[in-house]
C-alpha positions in Angstrom: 0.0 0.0 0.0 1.6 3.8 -1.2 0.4 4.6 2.6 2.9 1.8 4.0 5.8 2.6 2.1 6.0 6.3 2.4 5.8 5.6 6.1 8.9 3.4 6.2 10.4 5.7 3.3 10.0 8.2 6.2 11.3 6.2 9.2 14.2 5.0 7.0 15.2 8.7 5.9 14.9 8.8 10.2 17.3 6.5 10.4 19.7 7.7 7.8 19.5 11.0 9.4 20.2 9.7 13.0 23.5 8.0 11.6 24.9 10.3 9.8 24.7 12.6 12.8 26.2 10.3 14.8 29.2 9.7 13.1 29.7 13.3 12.0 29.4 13.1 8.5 27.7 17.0 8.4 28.5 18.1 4.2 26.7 14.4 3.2 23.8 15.4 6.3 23.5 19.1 4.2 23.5 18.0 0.8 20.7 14.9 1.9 19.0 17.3 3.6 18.4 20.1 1.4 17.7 17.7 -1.5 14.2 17.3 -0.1 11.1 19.2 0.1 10.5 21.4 2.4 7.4 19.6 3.9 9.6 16.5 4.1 12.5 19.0 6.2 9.4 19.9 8.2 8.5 16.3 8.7 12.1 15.3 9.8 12.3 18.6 12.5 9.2 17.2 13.7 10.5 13.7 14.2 14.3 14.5 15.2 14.8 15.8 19.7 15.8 19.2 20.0 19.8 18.3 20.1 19.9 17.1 16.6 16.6 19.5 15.4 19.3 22.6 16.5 21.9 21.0 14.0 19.5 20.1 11.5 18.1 23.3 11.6 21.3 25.3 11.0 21.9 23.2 8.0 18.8 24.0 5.7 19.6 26.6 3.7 18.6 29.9 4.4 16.7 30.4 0.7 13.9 27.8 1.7 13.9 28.4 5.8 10.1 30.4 5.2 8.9 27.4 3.4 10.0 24.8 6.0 8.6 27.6 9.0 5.4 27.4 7.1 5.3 23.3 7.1 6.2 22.8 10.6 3.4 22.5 13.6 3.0 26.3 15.7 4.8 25.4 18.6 7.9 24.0 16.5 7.7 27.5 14.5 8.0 29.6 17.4 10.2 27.6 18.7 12.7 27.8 15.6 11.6 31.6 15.2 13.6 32.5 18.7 16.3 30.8 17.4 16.7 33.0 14.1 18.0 36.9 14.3 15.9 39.3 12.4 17.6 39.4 9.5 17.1 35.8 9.0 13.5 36.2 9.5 13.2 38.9 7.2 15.4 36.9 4.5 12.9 34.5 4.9 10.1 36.2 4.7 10.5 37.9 1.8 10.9 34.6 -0.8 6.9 33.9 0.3 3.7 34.2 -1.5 1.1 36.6 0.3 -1.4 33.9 1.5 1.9 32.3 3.0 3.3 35.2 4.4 -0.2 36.2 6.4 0.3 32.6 8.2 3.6 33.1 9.5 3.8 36.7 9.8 1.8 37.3 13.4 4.9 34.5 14.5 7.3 37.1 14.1 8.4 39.5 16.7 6.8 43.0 15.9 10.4 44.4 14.8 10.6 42.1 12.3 6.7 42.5 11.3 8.0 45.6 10.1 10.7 45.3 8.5 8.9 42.8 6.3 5.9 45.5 5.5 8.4 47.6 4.8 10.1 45.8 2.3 7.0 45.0 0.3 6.2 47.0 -2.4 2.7 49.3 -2.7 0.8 46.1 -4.1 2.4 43.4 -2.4 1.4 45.4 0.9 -2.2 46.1 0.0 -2.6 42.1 -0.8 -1.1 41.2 2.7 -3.8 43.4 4.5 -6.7 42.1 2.7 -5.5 38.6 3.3 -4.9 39.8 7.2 -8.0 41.2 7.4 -10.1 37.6 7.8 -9.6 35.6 10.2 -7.2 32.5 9.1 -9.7 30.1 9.4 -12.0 31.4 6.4 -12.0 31.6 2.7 -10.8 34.9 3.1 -7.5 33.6 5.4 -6.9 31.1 2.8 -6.9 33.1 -0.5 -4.3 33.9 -2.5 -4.3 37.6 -4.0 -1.9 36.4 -6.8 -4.4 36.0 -9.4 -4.7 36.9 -13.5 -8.1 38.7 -14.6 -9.5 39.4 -17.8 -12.6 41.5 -19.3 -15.5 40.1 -21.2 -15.1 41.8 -23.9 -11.8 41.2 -25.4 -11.0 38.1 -27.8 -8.9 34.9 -26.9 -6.0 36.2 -29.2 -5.6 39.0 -26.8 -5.4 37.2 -23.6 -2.9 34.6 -25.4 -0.7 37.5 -26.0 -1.1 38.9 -23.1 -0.1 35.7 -21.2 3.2 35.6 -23.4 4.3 38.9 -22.5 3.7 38.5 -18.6 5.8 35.7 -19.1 4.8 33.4 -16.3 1.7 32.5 -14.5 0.6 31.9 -10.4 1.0 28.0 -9.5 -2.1 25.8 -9.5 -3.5 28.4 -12.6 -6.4 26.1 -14.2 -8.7 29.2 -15.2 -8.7 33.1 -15.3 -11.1 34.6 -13.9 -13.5 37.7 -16.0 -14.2 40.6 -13.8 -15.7 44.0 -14.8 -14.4 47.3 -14.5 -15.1 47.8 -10.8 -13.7 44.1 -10.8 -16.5 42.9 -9.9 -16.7 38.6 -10.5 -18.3 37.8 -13.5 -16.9 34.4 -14.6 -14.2 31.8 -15.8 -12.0 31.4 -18.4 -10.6 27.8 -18.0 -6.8 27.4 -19.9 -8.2 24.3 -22.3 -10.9 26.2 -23.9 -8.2 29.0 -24.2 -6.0 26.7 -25.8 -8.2 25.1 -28.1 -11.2 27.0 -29.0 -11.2 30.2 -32.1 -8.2 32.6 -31.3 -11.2 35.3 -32.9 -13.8 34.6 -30.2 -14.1 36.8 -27.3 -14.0 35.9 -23.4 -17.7 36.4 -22.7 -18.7 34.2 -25.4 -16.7 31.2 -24.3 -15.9 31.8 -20.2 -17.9 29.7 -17.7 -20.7 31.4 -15.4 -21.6 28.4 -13.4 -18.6 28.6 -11.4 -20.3 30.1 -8.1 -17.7 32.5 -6.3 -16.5 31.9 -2.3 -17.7 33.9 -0.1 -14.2 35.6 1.9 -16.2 34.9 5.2 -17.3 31.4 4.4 -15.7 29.2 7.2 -12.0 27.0 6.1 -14.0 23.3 6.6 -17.1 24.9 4.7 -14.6 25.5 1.7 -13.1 22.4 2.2 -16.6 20.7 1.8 -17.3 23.1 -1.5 -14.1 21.5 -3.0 -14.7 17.8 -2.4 -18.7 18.4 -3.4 -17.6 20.3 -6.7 -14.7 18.8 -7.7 -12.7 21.8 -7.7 -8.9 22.6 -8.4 -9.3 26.4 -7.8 -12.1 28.7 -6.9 -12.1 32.7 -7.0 -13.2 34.4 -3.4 -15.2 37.1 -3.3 -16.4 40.4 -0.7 -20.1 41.1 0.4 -20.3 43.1 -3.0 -18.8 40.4 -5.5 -15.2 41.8 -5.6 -12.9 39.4 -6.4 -10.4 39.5 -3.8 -8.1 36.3 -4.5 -8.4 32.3 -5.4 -8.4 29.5 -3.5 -6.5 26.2 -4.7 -6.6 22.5 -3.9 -3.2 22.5 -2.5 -4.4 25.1 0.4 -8.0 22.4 1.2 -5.6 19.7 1.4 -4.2 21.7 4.2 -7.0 22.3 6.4 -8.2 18.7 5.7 -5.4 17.7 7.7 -4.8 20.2 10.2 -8.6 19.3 11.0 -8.2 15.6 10.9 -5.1 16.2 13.3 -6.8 18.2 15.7 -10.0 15.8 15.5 -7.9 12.9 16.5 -5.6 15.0 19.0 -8.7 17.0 20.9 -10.5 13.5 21.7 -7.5 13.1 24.3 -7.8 17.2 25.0 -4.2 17.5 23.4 -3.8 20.7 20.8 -2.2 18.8 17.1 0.1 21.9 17.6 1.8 20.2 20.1 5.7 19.4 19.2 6.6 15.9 20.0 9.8 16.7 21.3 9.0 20.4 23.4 10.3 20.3 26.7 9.1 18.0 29.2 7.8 20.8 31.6 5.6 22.5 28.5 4.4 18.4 27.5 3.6 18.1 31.0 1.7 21.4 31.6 -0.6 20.8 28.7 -1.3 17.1 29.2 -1.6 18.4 33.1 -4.9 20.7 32.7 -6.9 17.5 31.4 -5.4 15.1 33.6 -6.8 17.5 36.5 -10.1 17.6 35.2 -9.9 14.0 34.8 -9.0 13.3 38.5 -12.1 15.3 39.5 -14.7 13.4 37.8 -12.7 10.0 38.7 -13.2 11.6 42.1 -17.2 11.8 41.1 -16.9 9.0 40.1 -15.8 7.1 43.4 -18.1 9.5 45.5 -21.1 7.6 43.6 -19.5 4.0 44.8 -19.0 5.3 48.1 -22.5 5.8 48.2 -23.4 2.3 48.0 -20.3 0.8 50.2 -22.8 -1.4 52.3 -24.1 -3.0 49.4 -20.7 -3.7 47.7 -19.5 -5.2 51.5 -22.6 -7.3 51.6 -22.6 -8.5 47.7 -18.8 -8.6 47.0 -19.5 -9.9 43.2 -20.8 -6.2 42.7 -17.1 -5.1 43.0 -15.8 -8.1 40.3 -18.4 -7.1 37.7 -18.8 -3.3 38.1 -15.9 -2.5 35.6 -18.0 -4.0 33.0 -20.9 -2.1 33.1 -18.4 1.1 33.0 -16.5 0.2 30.2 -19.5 -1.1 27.8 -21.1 2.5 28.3 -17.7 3.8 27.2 -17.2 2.3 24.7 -20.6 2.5 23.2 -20.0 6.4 24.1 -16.9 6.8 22.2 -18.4 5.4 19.2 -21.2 7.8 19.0 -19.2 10.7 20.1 -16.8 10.2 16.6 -19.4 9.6 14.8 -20.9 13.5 16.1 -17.6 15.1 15.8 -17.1 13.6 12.2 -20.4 14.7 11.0 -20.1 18.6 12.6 -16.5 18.8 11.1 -18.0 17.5 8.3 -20.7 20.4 8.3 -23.3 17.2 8.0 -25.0 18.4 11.3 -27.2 21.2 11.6 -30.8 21.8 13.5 -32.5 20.0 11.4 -31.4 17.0 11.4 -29.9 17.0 15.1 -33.2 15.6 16.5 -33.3 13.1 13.7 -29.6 12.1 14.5 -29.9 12.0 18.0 -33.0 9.3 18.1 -31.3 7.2 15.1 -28.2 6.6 18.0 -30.5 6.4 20.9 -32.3 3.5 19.1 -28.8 1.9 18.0 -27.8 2.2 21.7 -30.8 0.3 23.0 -30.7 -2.4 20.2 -27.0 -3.2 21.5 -27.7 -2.6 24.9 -30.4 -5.3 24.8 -28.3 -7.8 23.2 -25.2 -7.5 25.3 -27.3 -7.5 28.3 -28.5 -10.6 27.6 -25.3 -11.5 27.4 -23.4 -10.3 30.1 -26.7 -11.3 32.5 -26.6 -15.1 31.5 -22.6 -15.2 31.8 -22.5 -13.7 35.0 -25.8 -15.4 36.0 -23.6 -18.8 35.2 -20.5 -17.4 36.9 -21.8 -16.5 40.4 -25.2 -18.7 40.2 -27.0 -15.9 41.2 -29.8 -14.7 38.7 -30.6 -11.8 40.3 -27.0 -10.0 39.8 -27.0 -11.4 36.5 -30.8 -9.4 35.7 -29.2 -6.1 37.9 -26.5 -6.0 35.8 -28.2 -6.5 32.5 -30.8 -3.8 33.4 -27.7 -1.6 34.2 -25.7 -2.2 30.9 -28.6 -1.0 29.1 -29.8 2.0 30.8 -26.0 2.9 30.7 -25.9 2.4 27.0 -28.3 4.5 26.3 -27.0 7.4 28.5 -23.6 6.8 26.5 -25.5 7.2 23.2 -27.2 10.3 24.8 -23.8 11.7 26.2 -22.3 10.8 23.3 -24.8 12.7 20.6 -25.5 15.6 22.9 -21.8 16.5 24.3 -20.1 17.9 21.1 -23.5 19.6 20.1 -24.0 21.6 23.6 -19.8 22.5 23.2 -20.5 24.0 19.4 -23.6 26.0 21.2 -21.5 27.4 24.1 -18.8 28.2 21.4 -16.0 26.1 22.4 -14.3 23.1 20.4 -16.4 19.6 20.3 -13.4 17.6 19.5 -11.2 19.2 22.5 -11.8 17.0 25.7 -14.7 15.9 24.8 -14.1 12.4 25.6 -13.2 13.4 28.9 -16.7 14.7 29.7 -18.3 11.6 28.4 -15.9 8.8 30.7 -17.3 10.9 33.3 -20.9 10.4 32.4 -20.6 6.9 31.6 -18.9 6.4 34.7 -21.4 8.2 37.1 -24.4 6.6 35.4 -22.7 3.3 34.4 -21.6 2.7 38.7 -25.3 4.5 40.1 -27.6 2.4 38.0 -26.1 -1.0 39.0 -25.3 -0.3 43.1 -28.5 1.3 42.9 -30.1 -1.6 41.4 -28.2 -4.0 43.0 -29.4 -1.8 46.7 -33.1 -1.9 45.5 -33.1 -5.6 44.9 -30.2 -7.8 47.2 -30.7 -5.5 50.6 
């Protein structure tokens, strides 16, 4: 599989690095390393402990240190940042598209924020505002300003010729886009049908109108969604007043598909996809430290509830034996909901109007499966202890908790989106707790109802 064998391509190049650190061999570690791409520099500063990062890091050459800056996680940027002087920075800098530049640029210190400005030009300047004016997680934070126009009403010869004498074109370039005079959007030219159709015709009777503009304040994962639904390579971005401000390309989606796929997977264990592997063990421990607090207070909850009931776990000691089960079913069951929630709200798939529909559909699922593992567990641990009573207290338990881990599960990223905070970030956290809580009160409490 092409996944497999990039990954050991990876850990091999690892590897290679590693050694020829080791044994010192620093003009064949140089030439290696600045034969790669900059995302695959990035990937190796990500993978390599600070020692060896410092001397890796002083070997890439100074021409393509803004494009590994830009590859590299936030806390690994800033990190490398303090370790460049300002005329580093600014060298490095200035090589970078605008959309690049915006990402990197609130990283610098404010000196060097202005000695970049500074050295833009007029245009280059007015660009880097517009793209800094939106916040980075829009269409409008995304955009590249480096884009070619054209007017309806001049003919295909024209464009060709003016295309020669500019010389070059912006990367990822599939289509021009046709503004007006107050460059306002109108439309898109796309490069085959300038290629191939009548040199006499003009632009307005060949460009494509069915190309629907972005919106600048359209969300980053809304745009993402817009590419994979449309099929698109590139798409022009817009203000409130149909301006055409800049483009959007694949290569930038690809991007946020990542970064949000990261953080998904990172935030279900509270932990930022920021986070550098190798950052100090007192910053790793701070950050793991805030959830592992809130953690011990709802295991704290958790053992409160079981205190409640000691008399009954003294009396019935099987209760102790068999009450991890009921816990971790409900977890489980939880966890499985709660990714399929976060997926479909990343996803934009989950709105009010199907929310209701959504959280019935897994309340259903949750009693289907809490029924037939009830069963289950009930006649196992019926057979165990030969006691059919525990084995019905524990049955009735695993269901009720199933279904308060379907209801946790649908209901806990939702409320977290309402109040405005991430639904991915700890969110599993919360759950355990519920699970927990419910899980440990419905079968001591049953257990105290029906054994006492």
């Amino acid at each position: 599989m092409p996944e497999v064998s990039e990954q050991r391509e990876r850990e091999d190049r690892l590897q290679l690095f590693s050694s020829a650190i080791e044994t010192g061999t620093l003009a064949s570690v140089r030439q290696m390393l600045n034969g790669l791409h900059p995302a695959e520099i990035a990937h190796l500063l990500e993978s390599t402990p600070p020692k060896e990062r410092e001397l890796l890091w002083e070997l890439v050459d100074k021409d393509i240190d803004g494009d590994v800056l830009l590859c590299v996680n936030d806390e690994l940027r800033a990190i490398l940042i303090r370790q460049m002087d300002a005329d580093e920075l600014v060298a490095a800098a200035e090589g970078l598209d605008t959309d690049d530049l915006a990402d990197i640029l609130n990283d610098l210190p404010d000196a060097v924020i202005q000695e970049v400005l500074q050295s833009l030009d007029e245009q280059h300047r007015q660009r880097l505002e517009s793209v800094l004016s939106y916040p980075e997680d829009t269409a409008g934070g995304l955009m590249n300003t480096d884009t070619i126009t054209v007017r309806p009403d001049v003919t295909l010869d024209v464009v060709l010729r003016y295309l020669r004498r500019h010389g070059e074109i912006p990367e990822m370039t599939d289509s021009l886009f046709v503004v007006d005079r107050d460059d306002r959007y109108l439309g898109t030219l796309t490069l085959p049908v300038l290629l191939t159709r009548s040199p006499v015709l003009t632009v307005r009777e060949v460009m494509v109108t069915s190309v629907e503009p972005i919106a600048a304040t359209l969300s980053a994962n809304e745009v993402a969604s817009l590419f994979e639904h449309r099929d698109l390579v590139s798409a022009p971005v817009v203000d409130d007043r149909n301006k055409l401000l800049g483009r959007i390309t694949i290569d930038d989606v690809v991007d946020v598909i990542r970064e949000t796929t990261e953080h998904n997977l990172m935030g279900l264990a509270g932990l930022d996809s920021e986070d550098d592997m190798f950052a100090p063990v007192i910053v790793s421990a701070r950050h793991r430290g805030v959830w592992l607090g809130i953690n011990l207070a709802t295991a704290f909850l958790a053992s409160w509830v079981i205190g409640l009931f000691e008399n009954t776990i003294d009396k019935v000691v099987a209760l102790a034996v068999l009450m991890p089960i009921v816990a971790s079913m409900g977890g489980i069951a939880g966890s499985q909901t709660l990714t399929v929630v976060i997926r479909g709200i990343a996803l934009g798939q989950i709105g009010r109007t199907n929310a209701r529909t959504l959280l019935a559909r897994e309340l259903i699922v949750g009693m289907l499966n809490g029924l037939l593992w009830a069963a289950v567990v009930a006649t196992i641990t019926a057979v165990w202890f030969q006691n059919y009573q525990i084995g019905a207290i524990i049955g009735a338990a695993v269901v009720i908790n199933l279904l308060m881990a379907a209801l946790a599960g649908a209901t806990i990223p939702m409320v977290l989106r309402a109040l405005g905070a991430d639904p991915a970030l700890g969110g599993s956290v919360l759950l355990t707790t519920v699970t927990d809580v419910v899980g440990f009160m419905a079968f001591l409490g049953l257990a105290t109802l029906f054994l006492l």
